[in-house]
C-alpha positions as CSV (number, residue, x, y, z in Angstrom):
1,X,58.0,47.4,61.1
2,X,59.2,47.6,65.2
3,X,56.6,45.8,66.7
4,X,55.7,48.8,69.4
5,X,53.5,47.6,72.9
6,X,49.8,47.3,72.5
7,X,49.8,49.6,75.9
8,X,52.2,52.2,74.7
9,X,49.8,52.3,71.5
10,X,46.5,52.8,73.5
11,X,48.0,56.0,75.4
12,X,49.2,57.8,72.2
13,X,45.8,57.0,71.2
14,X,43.9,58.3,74.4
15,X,46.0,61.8,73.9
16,X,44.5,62.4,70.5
17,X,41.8,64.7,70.3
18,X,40.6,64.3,66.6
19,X,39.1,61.1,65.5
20,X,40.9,61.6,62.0
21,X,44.0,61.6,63.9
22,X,42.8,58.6,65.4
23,X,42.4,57.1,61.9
24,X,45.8,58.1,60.5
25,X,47.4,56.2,63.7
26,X,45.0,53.0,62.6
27,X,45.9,53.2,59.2
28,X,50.0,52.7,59.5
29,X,50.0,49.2,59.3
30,X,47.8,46.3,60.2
31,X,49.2,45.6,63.6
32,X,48.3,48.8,64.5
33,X,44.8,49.3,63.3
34,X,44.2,45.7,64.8
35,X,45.7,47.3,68.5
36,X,43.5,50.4,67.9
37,X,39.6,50.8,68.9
38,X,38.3,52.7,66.2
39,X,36.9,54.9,69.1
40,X,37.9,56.2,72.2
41,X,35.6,58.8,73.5
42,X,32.4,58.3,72.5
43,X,29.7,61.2,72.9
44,X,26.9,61.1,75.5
45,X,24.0,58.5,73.8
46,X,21.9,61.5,75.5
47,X,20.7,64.4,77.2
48,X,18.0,64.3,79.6
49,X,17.0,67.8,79.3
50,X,13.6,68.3,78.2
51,X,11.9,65.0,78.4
52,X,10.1,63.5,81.8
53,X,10.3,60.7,83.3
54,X,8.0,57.8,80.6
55,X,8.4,59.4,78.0
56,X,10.0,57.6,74.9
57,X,12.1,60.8,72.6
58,X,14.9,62.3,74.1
59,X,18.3,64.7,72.7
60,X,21.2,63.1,71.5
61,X,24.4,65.4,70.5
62,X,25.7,64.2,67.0
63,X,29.3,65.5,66.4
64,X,30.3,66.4,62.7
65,X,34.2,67.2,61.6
66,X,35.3,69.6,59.3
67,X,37.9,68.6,57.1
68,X,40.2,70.1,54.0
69,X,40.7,67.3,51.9
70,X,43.9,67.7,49.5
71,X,45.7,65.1,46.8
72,X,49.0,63.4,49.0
73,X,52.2,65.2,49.1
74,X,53.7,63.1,46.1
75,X,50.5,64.1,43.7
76,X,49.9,67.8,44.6
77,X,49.9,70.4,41.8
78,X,49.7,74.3,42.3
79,X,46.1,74.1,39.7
80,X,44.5,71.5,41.8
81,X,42.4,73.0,44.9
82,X,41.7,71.1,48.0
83,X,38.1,70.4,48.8
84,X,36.0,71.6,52.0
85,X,33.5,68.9,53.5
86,X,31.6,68.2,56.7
87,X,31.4,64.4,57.9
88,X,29.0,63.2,60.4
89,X,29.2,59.6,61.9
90,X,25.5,58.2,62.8
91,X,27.2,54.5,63.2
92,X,30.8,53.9,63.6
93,X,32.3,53.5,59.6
94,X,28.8,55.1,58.1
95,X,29.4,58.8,56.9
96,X,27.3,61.3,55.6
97,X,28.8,64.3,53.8
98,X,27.2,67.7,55.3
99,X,27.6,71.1,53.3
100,X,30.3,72.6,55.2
101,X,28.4,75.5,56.3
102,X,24.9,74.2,56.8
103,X,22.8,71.4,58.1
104,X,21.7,70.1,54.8
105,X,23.8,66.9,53.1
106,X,24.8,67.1,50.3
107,X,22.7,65.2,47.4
108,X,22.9,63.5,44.1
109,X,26.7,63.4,44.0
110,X,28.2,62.4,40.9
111,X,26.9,58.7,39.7
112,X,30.8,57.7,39.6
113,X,31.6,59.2,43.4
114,X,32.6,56.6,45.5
115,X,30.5,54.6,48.0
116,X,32.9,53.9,50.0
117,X,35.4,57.0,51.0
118,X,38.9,56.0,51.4
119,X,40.5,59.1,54.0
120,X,44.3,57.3,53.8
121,X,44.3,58.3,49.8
122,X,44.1,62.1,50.7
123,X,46.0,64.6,52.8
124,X,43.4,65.3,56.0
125,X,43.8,68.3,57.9
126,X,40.9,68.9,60.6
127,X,39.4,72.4,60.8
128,X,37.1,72.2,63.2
129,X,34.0,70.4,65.1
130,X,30.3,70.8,65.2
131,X,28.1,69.5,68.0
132,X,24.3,69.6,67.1
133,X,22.0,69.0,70.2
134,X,19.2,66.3,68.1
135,X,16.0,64.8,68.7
136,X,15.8,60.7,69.7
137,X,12.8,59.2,68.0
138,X,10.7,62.0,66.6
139,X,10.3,65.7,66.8
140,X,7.7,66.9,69.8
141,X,5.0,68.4,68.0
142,X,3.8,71.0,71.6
143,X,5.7,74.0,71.9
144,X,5.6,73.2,75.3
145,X,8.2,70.5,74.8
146,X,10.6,73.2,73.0
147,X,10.0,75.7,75.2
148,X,13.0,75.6,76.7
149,X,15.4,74.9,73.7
150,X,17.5,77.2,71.9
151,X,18.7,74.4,68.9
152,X,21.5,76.5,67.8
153,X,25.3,76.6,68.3
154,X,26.5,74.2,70.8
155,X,29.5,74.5,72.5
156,X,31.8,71.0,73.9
157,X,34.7,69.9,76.4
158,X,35.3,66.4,77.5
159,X,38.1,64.9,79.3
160,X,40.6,63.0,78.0
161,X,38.9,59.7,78.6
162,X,35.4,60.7,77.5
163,X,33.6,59.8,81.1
164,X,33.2,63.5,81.9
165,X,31.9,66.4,79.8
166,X,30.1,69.6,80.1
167,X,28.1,71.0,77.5
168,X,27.2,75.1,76.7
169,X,24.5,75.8,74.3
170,X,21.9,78.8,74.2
171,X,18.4,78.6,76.0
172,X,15.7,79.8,74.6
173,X,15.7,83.5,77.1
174,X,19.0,84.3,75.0
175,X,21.1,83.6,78.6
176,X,23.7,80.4,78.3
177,X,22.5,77.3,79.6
178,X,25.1,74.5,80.8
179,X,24.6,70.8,81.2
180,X,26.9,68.4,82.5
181,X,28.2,64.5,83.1
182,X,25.8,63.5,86.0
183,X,23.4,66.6,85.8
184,X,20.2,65.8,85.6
185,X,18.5,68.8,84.0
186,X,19.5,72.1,82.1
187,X,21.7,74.7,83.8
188,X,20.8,78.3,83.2
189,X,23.3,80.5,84.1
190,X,21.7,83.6,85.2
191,X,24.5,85.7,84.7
192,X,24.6,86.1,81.2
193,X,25.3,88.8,78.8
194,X,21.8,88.5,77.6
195,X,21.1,88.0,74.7
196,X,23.6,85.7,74.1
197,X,25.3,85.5,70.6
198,X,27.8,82.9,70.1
199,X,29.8,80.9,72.1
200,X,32.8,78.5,71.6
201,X,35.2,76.6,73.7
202,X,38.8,78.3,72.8
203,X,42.2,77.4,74.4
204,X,40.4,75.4,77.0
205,X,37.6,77.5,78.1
206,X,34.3,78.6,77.3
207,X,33.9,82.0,75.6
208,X,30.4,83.5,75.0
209,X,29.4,86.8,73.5
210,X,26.0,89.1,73.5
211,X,24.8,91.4,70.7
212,X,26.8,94.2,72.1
213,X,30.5,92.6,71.9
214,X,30.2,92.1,75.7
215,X,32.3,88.9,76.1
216,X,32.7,86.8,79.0
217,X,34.7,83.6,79.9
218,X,32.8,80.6,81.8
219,X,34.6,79.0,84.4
220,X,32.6,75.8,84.9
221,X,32.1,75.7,88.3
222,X,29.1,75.1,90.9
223,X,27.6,77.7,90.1
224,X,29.4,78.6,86.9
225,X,31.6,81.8,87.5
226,X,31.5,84.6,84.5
227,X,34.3,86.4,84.2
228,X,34.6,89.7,82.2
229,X,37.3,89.5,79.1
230,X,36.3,92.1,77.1
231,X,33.5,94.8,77.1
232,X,31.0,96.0,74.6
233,X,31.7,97.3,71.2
234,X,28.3,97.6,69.6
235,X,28.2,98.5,65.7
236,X,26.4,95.5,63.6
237,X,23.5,93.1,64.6
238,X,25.0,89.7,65.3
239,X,28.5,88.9,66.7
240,X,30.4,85.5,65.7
241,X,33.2,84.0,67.5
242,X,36.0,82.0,65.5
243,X,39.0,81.0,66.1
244,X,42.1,81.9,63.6
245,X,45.3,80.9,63.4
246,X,45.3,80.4,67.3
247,X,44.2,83.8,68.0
248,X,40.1,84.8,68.9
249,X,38.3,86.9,66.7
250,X,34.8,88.3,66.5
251,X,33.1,89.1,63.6
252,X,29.8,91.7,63.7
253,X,27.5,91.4,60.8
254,X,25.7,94.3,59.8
255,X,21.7,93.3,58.7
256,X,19.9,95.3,56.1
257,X,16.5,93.9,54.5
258,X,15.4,91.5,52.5
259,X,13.5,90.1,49.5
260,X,10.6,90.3,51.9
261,X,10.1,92.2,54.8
262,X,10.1,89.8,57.4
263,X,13.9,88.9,56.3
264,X,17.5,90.4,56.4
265,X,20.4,89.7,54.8
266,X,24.4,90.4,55.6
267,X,25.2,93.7,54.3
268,X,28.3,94.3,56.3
269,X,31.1,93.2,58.0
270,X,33.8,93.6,60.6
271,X,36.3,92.1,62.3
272,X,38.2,92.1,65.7
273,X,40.5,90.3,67.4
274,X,40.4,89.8,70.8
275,X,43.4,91.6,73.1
276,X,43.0,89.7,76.8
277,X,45.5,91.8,77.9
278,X,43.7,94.8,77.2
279,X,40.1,93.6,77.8
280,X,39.0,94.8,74.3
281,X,38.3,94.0,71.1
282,X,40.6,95.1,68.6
283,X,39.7,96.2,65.0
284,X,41.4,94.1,62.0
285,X,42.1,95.6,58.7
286,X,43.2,92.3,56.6
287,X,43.0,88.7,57.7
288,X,46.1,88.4,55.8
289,X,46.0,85.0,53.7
290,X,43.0,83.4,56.2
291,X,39.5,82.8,55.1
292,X,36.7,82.7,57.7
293,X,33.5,80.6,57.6
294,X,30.4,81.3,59.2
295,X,28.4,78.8,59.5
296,X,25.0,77.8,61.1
297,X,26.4,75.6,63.6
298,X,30.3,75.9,63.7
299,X,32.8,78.9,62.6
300,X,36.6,77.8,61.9
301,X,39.1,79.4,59.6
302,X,41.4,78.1,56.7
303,X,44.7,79.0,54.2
304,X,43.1,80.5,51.1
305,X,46.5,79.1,49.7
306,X,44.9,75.6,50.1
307,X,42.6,76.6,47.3
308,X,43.6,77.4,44.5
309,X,42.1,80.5,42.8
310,X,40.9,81.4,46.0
311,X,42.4,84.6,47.8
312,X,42.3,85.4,51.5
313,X,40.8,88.2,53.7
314,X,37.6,86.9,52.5
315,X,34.7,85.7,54.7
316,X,32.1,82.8,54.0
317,X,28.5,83.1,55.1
318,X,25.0,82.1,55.3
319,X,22.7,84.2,55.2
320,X,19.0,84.3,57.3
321,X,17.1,84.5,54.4
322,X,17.5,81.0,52.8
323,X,15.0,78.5,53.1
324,X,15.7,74.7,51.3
325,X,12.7,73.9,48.8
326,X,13.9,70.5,48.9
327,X,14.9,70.5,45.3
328,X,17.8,69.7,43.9
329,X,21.3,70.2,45.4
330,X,21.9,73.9,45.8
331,X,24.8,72.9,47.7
332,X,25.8,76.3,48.5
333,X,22.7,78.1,47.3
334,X,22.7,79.8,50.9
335,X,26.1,80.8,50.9
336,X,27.4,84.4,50.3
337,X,31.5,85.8,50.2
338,X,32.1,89.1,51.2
339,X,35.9,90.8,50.9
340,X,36.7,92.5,53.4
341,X,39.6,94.5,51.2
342,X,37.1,95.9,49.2
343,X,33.9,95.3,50.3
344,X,32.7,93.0,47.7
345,X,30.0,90.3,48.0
346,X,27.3,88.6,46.5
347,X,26.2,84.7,46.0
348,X,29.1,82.2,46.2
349,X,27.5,81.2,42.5
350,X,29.0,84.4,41.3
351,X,32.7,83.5,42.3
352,X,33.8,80.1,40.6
353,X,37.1,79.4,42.2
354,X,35.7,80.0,45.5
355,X,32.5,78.0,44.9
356,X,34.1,75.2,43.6
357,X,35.6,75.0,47.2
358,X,32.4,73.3,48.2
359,X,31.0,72.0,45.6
360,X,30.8,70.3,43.0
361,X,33.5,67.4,44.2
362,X,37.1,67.7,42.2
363,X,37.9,64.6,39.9
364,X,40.7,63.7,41.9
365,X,38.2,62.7,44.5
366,X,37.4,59.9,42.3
367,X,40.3,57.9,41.7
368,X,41.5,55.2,42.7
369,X,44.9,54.7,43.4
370,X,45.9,53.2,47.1
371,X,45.0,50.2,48.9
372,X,42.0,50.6,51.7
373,X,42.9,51.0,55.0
374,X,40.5,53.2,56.9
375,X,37.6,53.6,54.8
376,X,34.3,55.6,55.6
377,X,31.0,53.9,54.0
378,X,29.3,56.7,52.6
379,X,25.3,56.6,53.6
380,X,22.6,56.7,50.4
381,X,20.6,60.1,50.6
């Protein structure tokens, strides 16, 4: 191969946003993935939001990826589906393998599943990111320490060299609180649509959404700026932001009640996409051949052609109800379809070829046919 300069290699390198792409650069040749660091931007090693000064526990954001895993090129077949997994990276080269949707990893995997995961046997395409705000040390016990800590969806920008970052997440009052490289404590934005929603960093700027459908941009200023882009649309209970296909859509999820009272469950959906020119939110009728996933962290969007058996126009969900026993796998024991043709839904147990999306692991993920270059050791659970 052309030998190409170590500096010319290092620039490429610092233009890519996804560590996977990172990897597939490493894994050309051995030149290269000697030239390479095997990361560029690491994340912040932490927040100093809620602790004072002395004390020893402290936030760290862990970053997971989102990846469609399919057989190479040379090797595909129209009855072989690709598989859906969620990797997070507590060391450099240690993996675990998340449920997609959840928080939970995913346990006893087959006794003949790999321990260490090659990514340069399979064809990777990266779906999305998940940031999840986590505790250094050990879990405060005093609700003071929480107090001011909404642990859910967790929005993330950085610069191209990783030394400045700004971080959206959801405090506690429902408003959007923002922190910063060089802040030194939580900023709430009073501004908010209140209660916040979602949230999600689209096209280069912050998006965030209340339970009405009012949507705002976040220009990260000081103070932040909030500008209007669309205004409310009301209907369901809970509005999530995903992006599809390069386009922003909301979806509104309609609530009805539970096995017990004190819980609800999805009984409906809808879907809009947003029109910037217009300042609305714009019903949809089909996704067409997309399937969306709601998650408890993340949202992102895939080609239902990428699995087979699987159809579009379908959405992927948890529900509130679920709670782990901590028995067994259940891999996707809290996730529900719905079709939006038709209406449909129910358990993902019910549907087959759009369970086995998830889980359990194909065969194919099992053999072994190409040399090691890039490998992933997978972490005992």
């Amino acid at each position: 191969m052309v030998s190409t300069p170590k500096d010319l290699l290092l620039l490429i390198a610092q233009r890519l946003n996804s560590h996977f792409d990172l990897l597939c650069l490493r894994s050309v040749c051995s030149s290269w993935h000697a030239c390479v660091p095997s990361r560029l931007h690491p994340l912040p090693s932490r927040f100093p939001i809620l602790p004072t000064n002395g004390t020893s526990w402290g936030l760290y954001l862990s970053r997971r990826t989102i990846l469609c895993l399919g057989l190479p090129e040379s090797h595909c077949q129209p009855t072989i589906s690709s598989w859906l997994i969620k990797v997070e990276e507590d060391v450099p080269d240690m993996a675990h393998l998340v449920n997609p949707l959840t928080t939970f990893q995913f346990k006893h995997l087959p006794p003949n599943f790999p321990k260490t995961f090659d990514f340069s046997r399979f064809r990777v395409s990266e779906l999305g990111q998940e940031y999840v705000l986590q505790y250094m040390n050990h879990r405060p016990s005093g609700e003071a320490d929480e107090g001011s800590l909404h642990k859910g969806k967790v929005a993330f920008s950085s610069t191209g060299n990783g030394e400045d970052f700004v971080m959206l997440t959801i405090h506690v009052s429902g408003k959007l609180a923002m922190f910063r490289h060089g802040n030194k404590r939580l900023i709430l934005i009073n501004d908010t649509p209140s209660p916040c929603d979602d949230l999600i960093f689209f096209n280069g700027e912050f998006y965030a959404i209340d339970n009405t459908g009012r949507t705002v941009v976040v220009a990260i200023g000081s103070p932040p700026v909030l500008s209007l882009i669309a205004d409310s649309v009301f209907g369901g209970d809970k509005k999530s932001l995903v992006e599809s296909n390069g386009e922003l859509l909301m979806v509104d999820t309609y609530f009805g009640q539970g096995i017990h009272r004190q819980m609800k469950r999805a009984v409906r959906f809808k879907v809009f996409k947003l029109d910037q020119i217009g300042h609305m939110w714009v019903e949809v009728e089909s996704l067409g051949n997309r399937i969306l996933f709601l998650g408890e962290k993340s949202t992102f969007s895939a080609v239902a052609s990428e699995f087979c058996g699987c159809e579009g126009n379908c959405i992927y969900y948890t529900n509130t109800f679920f709670c782990p026993n901590g028995q067994g796998d259940d891999a996707y024991t809290a996730i529900d379809i719905f079709n939006l043709e038709n209406g449909n839904m129910g358990p993902l147990l019910s549907f087959p070829d759009y369970s086995k999306v998830i889980w359990p692991p194909p065969a194919w993920v099992y053999t072994d046919n190409i040399g090691v270059i890039e490998k992933f050791d997978i972490a005992p659970v």
